[in-house]
LOBANU-139345 format. One record per residue: residue number from 1; y, x, z of N, C-alpha, C, O, CB in turn; residue in three letters. Coordinates in steps of 0.2 Angstrom, whole numbers. Glycine has a CB too. Layout:
> NUM  Y  X  Z  Y  X  Z  Y  X  Z  Y  X  Z  Y  X  Z  ALA
...
This chain:
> 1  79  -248  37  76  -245  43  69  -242  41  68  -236  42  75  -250  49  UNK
> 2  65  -245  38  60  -243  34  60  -237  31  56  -233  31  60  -247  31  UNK
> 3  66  -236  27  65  -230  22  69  -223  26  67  -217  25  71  -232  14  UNK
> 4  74  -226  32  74  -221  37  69  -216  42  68  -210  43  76  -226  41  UNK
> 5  65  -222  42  56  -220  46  52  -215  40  48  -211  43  50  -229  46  UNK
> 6  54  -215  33  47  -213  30  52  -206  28  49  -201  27  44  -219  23  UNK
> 7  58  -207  28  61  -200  27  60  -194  33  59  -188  32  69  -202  27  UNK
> 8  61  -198  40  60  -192  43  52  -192  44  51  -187  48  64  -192  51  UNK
> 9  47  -196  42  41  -193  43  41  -187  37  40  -181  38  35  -200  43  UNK
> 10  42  -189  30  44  -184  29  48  -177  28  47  -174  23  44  -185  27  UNK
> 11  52  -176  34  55  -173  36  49  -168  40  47  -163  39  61  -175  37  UNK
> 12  46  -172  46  44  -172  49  35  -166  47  34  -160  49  46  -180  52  UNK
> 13  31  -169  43  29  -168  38  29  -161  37  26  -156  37  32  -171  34  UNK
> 14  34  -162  35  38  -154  31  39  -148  37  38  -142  36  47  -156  27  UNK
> 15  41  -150  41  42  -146  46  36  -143  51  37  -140  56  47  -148  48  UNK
> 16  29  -147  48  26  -145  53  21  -140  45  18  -135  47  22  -153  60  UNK
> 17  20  -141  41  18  -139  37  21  -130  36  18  -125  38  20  -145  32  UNK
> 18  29  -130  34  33  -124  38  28  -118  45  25  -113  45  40  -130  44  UNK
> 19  31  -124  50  27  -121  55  20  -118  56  18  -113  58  27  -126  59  UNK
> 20  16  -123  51  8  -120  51  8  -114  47  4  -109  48  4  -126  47  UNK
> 21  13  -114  41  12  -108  36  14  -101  41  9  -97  42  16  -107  29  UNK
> 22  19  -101  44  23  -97  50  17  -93  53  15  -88  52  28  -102  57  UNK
> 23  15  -99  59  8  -96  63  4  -91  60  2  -85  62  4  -102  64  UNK
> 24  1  -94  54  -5  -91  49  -3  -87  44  -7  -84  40  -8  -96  46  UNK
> 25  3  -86  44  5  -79  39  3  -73  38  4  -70  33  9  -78  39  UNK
> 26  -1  -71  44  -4  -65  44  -11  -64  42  -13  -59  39  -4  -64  51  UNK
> 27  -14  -70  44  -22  -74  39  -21  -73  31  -24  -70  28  -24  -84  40  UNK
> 28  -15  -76  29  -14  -77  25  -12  -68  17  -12  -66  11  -11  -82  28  UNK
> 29  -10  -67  23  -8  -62  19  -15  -56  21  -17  -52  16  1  -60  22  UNK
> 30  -17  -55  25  -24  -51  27  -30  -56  26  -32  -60  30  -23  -49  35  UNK
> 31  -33  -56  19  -41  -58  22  -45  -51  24  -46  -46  20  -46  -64  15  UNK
> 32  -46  -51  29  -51  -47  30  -56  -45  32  -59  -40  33  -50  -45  31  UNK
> 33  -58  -53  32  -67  -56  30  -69  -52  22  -74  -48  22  -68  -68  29  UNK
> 34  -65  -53  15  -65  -54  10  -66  -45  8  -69  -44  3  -59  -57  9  UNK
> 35  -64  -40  13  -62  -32  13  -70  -29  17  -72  -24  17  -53  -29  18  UNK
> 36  -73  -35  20  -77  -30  25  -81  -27  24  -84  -23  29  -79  -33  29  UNK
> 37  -84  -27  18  -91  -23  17  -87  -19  10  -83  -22  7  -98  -28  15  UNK
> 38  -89  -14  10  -91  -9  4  -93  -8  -3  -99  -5  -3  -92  -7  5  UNK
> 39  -91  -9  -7  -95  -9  -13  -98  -1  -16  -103  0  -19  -90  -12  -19  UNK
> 40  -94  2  -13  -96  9  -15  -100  14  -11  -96  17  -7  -90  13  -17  UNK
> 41  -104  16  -10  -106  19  -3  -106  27  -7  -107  29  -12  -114  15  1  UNK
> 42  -102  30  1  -100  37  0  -104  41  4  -107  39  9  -93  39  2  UNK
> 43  -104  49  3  -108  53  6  -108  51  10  -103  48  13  -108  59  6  UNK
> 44  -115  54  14  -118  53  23  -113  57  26  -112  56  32  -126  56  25  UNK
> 45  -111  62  24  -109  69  27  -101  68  28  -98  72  32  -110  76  21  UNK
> 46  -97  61  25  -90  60  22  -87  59  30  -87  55  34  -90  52  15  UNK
> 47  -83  65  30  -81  65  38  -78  59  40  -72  58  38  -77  72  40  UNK
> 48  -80  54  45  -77  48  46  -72  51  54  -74  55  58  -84  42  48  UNK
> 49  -62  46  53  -58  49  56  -56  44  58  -54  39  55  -54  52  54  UNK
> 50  -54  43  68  -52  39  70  -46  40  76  -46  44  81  -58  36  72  UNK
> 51  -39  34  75  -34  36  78  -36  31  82  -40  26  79  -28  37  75  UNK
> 52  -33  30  90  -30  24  94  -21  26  93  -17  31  93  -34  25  104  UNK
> 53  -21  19  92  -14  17  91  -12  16  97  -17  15  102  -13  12  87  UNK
> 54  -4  17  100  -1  16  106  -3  10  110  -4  10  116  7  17  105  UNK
> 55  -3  6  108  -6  -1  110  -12  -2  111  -14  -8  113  -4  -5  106  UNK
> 56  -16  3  110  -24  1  111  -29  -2  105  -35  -2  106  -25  -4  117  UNK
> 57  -27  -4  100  -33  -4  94  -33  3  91  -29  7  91  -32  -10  88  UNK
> 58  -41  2  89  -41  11  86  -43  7  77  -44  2  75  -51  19  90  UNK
> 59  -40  14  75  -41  13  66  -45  17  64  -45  22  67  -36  14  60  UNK
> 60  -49  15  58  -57  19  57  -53  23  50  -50  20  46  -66  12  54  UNK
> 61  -54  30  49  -55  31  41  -60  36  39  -66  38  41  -48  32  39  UNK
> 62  -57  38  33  -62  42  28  -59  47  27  -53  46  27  -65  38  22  UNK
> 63  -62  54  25  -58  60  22  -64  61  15  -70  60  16  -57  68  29  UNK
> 64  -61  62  10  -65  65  4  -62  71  1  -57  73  -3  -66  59  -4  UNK
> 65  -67  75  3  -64  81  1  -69  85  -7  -75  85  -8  -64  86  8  UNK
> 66  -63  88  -13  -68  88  -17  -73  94  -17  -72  98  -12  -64  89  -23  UNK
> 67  -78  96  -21  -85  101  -18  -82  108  -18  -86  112  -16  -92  102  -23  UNK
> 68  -76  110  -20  -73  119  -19  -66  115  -17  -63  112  -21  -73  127  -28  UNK
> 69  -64  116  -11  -59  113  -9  -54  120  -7  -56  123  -2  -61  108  -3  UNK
> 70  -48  121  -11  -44  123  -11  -42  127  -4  -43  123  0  -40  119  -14  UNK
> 71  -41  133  -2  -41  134  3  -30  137  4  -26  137  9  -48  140  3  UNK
> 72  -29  137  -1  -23  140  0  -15  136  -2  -9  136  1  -24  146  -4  UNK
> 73  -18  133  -7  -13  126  -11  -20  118  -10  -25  116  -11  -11  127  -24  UNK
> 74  -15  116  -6  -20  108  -8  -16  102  -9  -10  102  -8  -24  106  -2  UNK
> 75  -18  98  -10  -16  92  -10  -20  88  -8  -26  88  -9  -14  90  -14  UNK
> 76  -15  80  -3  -19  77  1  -14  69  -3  -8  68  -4  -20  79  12  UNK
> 77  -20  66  -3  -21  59  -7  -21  55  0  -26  53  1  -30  59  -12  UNK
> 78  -16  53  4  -16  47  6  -15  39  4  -11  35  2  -13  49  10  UNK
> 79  -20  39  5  -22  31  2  -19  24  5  -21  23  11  -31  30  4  UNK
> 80  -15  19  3  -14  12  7  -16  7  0  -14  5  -5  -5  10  12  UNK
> 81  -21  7  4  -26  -2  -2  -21  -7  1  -18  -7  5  -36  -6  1  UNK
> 82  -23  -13  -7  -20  -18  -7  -22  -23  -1  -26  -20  3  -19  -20  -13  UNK
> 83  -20  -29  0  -23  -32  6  -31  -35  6  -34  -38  11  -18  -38  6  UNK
> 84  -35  -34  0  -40  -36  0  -48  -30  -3  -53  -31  -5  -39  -42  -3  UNK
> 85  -42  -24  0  -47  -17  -1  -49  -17  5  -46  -20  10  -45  -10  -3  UNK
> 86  -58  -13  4  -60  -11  8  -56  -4  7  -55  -1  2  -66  -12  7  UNK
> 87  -55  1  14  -52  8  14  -60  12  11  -58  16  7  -49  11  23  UNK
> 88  -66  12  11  -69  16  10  -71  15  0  -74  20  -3  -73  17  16  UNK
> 89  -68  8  -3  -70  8  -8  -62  10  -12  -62  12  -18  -73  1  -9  UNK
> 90  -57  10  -8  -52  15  -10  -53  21  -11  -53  23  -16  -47  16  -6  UNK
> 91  -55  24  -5  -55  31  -4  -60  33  -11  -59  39  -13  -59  33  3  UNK
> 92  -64  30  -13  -68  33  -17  -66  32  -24  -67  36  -29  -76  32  -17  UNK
> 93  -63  26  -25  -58  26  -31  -54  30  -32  -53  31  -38  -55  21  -31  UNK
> 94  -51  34  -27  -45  40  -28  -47  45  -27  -44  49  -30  -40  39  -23  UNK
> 95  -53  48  -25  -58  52  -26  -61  53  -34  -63  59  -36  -63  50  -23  UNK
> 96  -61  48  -38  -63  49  -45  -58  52  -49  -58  55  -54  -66  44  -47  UNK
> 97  -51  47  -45  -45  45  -50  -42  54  -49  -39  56  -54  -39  36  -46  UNK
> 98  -42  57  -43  -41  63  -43  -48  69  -38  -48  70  -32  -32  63  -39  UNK
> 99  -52  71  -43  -56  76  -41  -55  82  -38  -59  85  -34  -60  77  -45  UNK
> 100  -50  85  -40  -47  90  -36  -44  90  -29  -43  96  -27  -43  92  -39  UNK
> 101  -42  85  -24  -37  82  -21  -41  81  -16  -46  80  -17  -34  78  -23  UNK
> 102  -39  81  -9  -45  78  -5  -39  70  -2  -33  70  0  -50  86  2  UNK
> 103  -44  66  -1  -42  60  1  -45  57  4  -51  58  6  -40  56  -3  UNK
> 104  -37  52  8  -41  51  14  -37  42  17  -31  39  18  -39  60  21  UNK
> 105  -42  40  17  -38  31  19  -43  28  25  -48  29  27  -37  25  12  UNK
> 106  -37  24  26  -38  21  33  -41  15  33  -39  13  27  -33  21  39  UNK
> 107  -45  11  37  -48  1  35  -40  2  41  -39  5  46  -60  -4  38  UNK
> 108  -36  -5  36  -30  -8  41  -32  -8  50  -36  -4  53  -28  -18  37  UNK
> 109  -30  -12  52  -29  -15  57  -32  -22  56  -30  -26  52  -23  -14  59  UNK
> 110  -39  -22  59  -43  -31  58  -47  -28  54  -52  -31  54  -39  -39  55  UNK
> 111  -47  -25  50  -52  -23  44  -58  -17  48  -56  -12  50  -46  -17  35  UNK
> 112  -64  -22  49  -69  -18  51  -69  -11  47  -66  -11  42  -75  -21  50  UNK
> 113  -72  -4  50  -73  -7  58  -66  -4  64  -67  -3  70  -82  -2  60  UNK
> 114  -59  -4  60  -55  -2  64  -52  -11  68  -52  -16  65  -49  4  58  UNK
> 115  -50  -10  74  -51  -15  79  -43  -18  78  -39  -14  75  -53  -13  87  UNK
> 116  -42  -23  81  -34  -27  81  -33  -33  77  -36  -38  76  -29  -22  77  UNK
> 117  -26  -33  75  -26  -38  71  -21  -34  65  -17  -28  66  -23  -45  74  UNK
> 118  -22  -38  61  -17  -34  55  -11  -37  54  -11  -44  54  -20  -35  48  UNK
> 119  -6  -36  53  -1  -36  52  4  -34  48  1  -28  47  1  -36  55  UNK
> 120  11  -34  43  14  -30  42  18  -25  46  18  -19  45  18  -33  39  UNK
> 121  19  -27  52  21  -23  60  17  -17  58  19  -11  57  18  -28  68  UNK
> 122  11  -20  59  5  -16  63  4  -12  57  1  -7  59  -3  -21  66  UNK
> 123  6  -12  51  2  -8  45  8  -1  45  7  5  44  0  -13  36  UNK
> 124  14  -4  46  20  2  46  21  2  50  26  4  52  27  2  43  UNK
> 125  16  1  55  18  6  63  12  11  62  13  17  62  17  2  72  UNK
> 126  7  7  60  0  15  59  2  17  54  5  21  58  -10  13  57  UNK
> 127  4  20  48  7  25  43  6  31  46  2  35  46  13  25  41  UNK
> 128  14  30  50  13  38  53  8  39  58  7  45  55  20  40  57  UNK
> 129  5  39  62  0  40  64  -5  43  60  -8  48  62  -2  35  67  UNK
> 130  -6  40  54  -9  43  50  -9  48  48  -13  53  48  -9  40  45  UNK
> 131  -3  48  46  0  55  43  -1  61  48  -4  66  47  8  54  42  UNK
> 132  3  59  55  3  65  59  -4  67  59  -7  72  57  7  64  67  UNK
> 133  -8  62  61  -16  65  61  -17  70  53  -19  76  54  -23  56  60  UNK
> 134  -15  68  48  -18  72  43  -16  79  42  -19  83  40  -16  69  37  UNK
> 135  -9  79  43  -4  84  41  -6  87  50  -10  92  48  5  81  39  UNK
> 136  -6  87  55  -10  90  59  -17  94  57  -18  100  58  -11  85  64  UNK
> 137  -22  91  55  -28  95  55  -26  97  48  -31  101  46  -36  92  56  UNK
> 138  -22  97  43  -21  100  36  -20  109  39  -23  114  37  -13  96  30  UNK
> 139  -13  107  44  -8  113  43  -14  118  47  -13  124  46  2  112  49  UNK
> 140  -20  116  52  -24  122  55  -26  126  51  -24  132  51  -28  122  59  UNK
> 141  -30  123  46  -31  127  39  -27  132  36  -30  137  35  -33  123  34  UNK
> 142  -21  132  35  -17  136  32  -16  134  27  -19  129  24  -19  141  32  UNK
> 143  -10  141  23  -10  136  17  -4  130  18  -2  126  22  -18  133  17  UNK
> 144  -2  131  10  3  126  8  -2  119  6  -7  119  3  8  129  0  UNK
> 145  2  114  10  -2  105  9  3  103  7  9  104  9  -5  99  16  UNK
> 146  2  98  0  8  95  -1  2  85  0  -3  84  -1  14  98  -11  UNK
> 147  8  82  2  5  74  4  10  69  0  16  68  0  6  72  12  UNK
> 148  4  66  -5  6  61  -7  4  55  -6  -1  53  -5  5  62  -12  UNK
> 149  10  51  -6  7  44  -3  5  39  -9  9  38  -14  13  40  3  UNK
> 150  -3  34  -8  -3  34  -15  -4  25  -12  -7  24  -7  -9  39  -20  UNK
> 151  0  19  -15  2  14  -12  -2  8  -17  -2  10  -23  9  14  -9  UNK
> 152  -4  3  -15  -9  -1  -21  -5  -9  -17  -4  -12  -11  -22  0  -19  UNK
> 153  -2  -10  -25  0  -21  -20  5  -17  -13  9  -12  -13  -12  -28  -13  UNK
> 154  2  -23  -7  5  -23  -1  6  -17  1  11  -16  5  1  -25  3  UNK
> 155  2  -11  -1  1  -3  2  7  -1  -1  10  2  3  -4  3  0  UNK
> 156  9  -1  -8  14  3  -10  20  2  -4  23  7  -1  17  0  -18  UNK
> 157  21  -5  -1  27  -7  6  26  0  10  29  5  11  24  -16  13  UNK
> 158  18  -1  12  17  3  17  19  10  15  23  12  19  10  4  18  UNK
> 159  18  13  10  19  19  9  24  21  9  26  27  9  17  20  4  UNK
> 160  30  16  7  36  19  7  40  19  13  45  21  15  40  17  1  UNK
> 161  36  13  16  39  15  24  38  20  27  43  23  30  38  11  30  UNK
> 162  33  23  26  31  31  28  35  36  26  35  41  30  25  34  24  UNK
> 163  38  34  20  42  38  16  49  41  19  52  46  18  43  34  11  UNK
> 164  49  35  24  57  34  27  55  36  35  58  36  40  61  25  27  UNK
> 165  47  37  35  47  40  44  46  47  43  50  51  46  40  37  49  UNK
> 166  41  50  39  39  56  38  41  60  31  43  58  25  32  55  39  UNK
> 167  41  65  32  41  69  24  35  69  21  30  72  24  43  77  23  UNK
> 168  34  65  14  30  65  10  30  68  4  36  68  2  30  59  8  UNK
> 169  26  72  1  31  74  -4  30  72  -12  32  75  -17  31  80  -2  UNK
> 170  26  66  -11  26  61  -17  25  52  -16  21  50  -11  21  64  -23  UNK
> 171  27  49  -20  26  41  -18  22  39  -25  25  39  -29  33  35  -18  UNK
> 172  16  39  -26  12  34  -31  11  25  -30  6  23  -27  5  37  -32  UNK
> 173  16  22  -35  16  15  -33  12  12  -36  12  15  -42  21  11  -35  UNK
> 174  7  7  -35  3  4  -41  6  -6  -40  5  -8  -35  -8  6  -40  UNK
> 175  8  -8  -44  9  -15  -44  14  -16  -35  12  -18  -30  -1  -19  -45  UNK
> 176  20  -13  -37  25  -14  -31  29  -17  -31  32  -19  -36  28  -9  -30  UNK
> 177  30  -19  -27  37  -26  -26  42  -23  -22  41  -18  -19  34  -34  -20  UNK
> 178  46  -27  -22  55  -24  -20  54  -31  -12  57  -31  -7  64  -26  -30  UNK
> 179  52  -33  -13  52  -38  -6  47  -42  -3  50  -47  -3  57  -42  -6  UNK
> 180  42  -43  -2  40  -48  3  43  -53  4  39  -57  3  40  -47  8  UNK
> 181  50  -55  5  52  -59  5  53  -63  -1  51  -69  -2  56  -59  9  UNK
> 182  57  -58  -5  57  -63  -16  51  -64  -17  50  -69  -20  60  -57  -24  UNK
> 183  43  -62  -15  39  -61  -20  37  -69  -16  35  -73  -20  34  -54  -21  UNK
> 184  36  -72  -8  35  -78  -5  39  -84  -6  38  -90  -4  34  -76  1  UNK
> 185  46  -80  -10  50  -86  -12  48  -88  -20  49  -93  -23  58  -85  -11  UNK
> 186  45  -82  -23  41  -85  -27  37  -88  -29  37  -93  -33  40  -84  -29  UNK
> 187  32  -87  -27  27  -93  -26  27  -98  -21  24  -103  -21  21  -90  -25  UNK
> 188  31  -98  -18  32  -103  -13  38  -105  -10  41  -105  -5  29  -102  -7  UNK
> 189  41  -106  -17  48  -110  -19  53  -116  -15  59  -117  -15  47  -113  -25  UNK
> 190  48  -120  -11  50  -125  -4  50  -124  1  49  -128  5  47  -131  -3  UNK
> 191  50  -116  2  49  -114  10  55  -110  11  57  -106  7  42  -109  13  UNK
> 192  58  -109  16  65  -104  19  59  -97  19  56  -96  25  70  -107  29  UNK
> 193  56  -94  13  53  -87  13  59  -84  19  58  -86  25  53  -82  4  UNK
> 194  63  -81  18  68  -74  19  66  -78  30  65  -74  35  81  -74  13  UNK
> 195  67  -82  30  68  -84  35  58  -84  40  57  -81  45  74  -92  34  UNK
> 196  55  -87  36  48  -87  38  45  -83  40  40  -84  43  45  -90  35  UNK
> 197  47  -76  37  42  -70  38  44  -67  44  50  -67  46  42  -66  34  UNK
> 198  39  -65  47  39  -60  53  43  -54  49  48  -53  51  31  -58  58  UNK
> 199  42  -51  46  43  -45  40  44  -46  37  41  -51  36  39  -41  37  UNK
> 200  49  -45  34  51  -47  24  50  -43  20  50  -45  14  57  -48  22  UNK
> 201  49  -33  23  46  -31  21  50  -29  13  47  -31  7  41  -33  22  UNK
> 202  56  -25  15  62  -24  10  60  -18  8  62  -13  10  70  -25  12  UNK
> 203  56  -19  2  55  -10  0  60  -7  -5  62  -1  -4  45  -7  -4  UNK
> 204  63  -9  -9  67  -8  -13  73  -7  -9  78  -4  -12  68  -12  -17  UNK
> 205  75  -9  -4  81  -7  0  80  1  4  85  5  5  81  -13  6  UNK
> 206  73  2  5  71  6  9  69  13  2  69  19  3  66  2  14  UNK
> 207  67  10  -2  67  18  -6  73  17  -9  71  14  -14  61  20  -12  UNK
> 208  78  17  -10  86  18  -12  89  26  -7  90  26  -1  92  9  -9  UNK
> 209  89  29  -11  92  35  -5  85  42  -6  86  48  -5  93  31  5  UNK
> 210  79  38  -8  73  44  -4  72  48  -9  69  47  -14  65  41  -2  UNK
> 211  75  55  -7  72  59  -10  67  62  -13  65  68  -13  73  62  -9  UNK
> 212  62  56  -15  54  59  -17  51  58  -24  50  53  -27  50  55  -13  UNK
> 213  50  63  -26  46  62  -31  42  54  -33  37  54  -31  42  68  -30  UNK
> 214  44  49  -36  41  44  -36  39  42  -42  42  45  -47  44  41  -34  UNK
> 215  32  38  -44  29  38  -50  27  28  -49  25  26  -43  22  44  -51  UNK
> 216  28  26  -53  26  17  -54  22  16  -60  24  18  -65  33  12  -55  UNK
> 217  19  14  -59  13  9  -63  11  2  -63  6  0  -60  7  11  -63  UNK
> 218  14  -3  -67  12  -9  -67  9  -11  -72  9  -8  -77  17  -12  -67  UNK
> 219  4  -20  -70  3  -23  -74  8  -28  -77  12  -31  -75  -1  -25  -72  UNK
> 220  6  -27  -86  9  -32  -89  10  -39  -89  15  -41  -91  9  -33  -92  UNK
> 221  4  -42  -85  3  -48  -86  0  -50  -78  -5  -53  -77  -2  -49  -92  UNK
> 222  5  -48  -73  3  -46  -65  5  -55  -62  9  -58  -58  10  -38  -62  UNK
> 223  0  -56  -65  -1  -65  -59  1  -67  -52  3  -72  -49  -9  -68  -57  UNK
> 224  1  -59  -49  3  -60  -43  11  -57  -40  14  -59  -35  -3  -59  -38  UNK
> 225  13  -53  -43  18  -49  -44  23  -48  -50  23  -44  -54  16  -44  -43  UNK
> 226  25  -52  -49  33  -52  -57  34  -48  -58  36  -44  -54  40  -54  -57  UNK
> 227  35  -46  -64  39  -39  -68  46  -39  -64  48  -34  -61  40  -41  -79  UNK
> 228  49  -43  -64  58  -42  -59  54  -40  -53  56  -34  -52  64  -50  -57  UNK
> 229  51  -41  -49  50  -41  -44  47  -30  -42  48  -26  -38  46  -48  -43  UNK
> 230  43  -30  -48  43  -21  -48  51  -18  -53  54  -13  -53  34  -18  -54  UNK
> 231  51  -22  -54  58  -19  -58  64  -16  -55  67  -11  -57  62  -25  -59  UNK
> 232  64  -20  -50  69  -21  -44  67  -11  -39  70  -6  -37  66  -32  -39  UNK
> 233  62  -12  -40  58  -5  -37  60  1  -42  64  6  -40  49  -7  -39  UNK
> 234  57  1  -48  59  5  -52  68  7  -52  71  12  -51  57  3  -59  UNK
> 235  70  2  -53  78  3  -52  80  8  -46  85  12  -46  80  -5  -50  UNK
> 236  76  7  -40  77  9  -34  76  17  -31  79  20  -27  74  4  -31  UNK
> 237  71  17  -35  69  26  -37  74  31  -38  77  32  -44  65  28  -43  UNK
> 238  75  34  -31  80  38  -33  79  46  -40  82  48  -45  82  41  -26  UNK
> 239  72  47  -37  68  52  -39  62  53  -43  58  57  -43  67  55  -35  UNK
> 240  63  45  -50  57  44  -51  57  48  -57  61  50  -60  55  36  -52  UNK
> 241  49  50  -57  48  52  -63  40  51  -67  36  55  -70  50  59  -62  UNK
> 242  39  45  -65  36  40  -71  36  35  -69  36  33  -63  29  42  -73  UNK
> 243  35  30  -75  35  25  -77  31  22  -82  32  24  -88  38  25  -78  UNK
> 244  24  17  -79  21  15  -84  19  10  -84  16  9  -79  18  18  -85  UNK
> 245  19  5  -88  15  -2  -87  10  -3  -92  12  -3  -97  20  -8  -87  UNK
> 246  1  -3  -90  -4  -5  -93  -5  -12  -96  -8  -17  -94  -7  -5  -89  UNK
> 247  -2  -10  -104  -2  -18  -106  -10  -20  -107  -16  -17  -108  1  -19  -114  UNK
> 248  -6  -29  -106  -14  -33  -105  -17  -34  -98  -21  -38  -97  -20  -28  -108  UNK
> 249  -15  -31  -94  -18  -30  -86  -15  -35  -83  -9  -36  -82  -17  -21  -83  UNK
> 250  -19  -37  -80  -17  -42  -73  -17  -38  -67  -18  -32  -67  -23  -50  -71  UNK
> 251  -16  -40  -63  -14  -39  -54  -20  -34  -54  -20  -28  -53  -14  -47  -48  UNK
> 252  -27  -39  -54  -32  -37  -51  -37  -31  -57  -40  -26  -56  -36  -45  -47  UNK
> 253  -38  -34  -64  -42  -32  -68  -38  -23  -71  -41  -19  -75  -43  -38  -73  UNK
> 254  -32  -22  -69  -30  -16  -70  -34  -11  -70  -34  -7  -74  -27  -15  -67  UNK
> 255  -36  -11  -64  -41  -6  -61  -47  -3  -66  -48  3  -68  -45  -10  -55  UNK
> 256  -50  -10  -68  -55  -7  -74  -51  -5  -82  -53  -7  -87  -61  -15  -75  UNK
> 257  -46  -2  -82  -44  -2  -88  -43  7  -86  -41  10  -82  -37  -7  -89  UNK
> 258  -45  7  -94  -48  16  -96  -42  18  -96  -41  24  -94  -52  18  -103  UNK
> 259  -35  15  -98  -28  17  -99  -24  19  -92  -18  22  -92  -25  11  -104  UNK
> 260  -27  15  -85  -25  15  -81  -27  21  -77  -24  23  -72  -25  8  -79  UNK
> 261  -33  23  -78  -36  30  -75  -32  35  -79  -29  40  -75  -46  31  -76  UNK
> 262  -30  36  -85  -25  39  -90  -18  40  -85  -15  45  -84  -24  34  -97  UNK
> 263  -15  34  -83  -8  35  -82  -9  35  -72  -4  37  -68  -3  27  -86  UNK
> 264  -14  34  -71  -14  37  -63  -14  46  -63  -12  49  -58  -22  34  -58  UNK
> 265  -17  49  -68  -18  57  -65  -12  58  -71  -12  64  -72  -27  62  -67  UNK
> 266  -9  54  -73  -2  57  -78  3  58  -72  6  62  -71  1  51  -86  UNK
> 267  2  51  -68  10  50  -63  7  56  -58  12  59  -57  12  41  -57  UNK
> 268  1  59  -54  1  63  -52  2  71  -56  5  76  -54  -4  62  -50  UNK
> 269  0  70  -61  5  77  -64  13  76  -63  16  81  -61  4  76  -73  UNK
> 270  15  71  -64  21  71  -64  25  74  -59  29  77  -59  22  66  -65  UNK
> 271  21  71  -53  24  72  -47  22  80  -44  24  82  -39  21  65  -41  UNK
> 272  18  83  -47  17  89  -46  24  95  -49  27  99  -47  9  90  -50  UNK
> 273  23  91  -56  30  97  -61  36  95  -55  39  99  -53  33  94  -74  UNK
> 274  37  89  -54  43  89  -50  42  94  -44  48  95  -42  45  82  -47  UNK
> 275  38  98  -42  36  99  -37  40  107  -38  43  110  -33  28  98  -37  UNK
> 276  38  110  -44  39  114  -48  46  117  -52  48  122  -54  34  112  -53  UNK
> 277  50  110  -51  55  113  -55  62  110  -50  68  111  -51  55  108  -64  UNK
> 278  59  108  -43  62  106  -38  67  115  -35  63  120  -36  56  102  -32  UNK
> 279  73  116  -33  75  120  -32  74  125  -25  77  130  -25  78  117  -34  UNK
């Protein structure tokens, strides 16, 4: 009887442990205390852009446009940071990383100063919104826009759900996963992942089929993202046309790697000649 009692307290235990991660999965996967301030601070003038979503929280973002801004061909750099970017220390990261381009990203949902809560839901339901907002004030100007979605970690999900609502007409992955749900059964091997998530957030299921120009860049030594797990990604590209992984680079220190500013304006080349030799 004894060892009866200690089993279901450890069952018991276990299942409220379950339950707690369940609740807080959204904390968990969003800090966005950790995103709220800015490291880079951008022109005064840097036109700030704000959507209300159907539901009533509004999202804050940023447009960077380069100093002779193309009037007739352009390109628009849409930005989704990973879960612990700030959007306006994106935006100026993708600003450097492409100086011709004008770019433009949004702070999530819960990520001051845009209101709500964040979610996986909530982040592939604002996409398009995004987009329509962009590609609306692009098409008044005139002039051919071509829109590239450029996706960081968690964003790359984002981006390619976009992918499958609107025409994009390129995907730049940085450190991408083929699931949400494999990447939570990886690290968290004693939990029913596939079953726990509100989202599971199947992006390799979802770019199988997409006709887009797609480009991937991984770290070698990615602590938080498994080489199978971008693998599984690459595989999945119908229309890829690059491929590159920064040896040496972890998850997070990539960024600072001189080779990695090299192979971000290489996969935007890339995705341009496809552009070019498309029929």
């Amino acid at each position: 009887m004894a060892v009866l009692k200690f089993v279901l307290v450890l069952v018991a235990a276990y299942v409220a442990v379950v339950a707690v991660l369940w609740a807080v999965q959204d904390r968990l996967l969003f800090p966005t205390e950790i995103a709220a301030n800015a490291g880079t601070p951008l022109p005064g003038d840097a036109p700030r852009l704000t959507i209300t979503t159907g539901d009533g929280p509004e999202i804050h973002g940023v447009r960077l446009s380069p100093p002779a801004a193309p009037v007739m061909d352009r390109v628009i750099i849409l930005g989704f940071g990973g879960n612990a970017w700030n959007a306006e220390d994106a935006a100026a990261y993708l600003a450097t990383m492409f100086p011709q381009a004008e770019v433009v990203v949004f702070h999530y949902r819960g990520y001051r100063p845009s209101t709500g809560r964040a979610s996986v839901d909530a982040l592939i339901a604002d996409a398009p919104l995004i987009y329509d907002k962009v590609r609306e004030e692009a098409e008044t100007k005139g002039g051919t826009v071509r829109i590239v979605a450029v996706g960081f970690s968690i964003g790359s999900g984002v981006a390619i759900h976009l992918a499958r609502e609107r025409m994009v007409d390129g995907l730049l992955l940085v450190t991408p996963f083929d699931s949400l749900a494999e990447l939570a059964a990886h690290h968290f091997p004693w939990v029913p992942a596939a079953k726990l998530l509100k989202n599971p957030m199947r992006n390799a299921e979802l770019l199988k089929g997409l006709d887009v120009p797609t480009a991937v860049i991984a770290a070698e030594h990615d602590e938080i993202i498994p080489r199978e797990r971008t693998s599984m990604i690459v595989g999945a590209a119908k229309r890829r046309v690059y491929t590159r992984t920064i040896k040496d680079a972890g998850h997070n220190d990539i960024y600072q790697r001189e080779d990695f500013a090299t192979a971000m304006r290489e996969a935007l080349g890339a995705i341009e000649r496809a552009w070019q030799s498309a029929p």
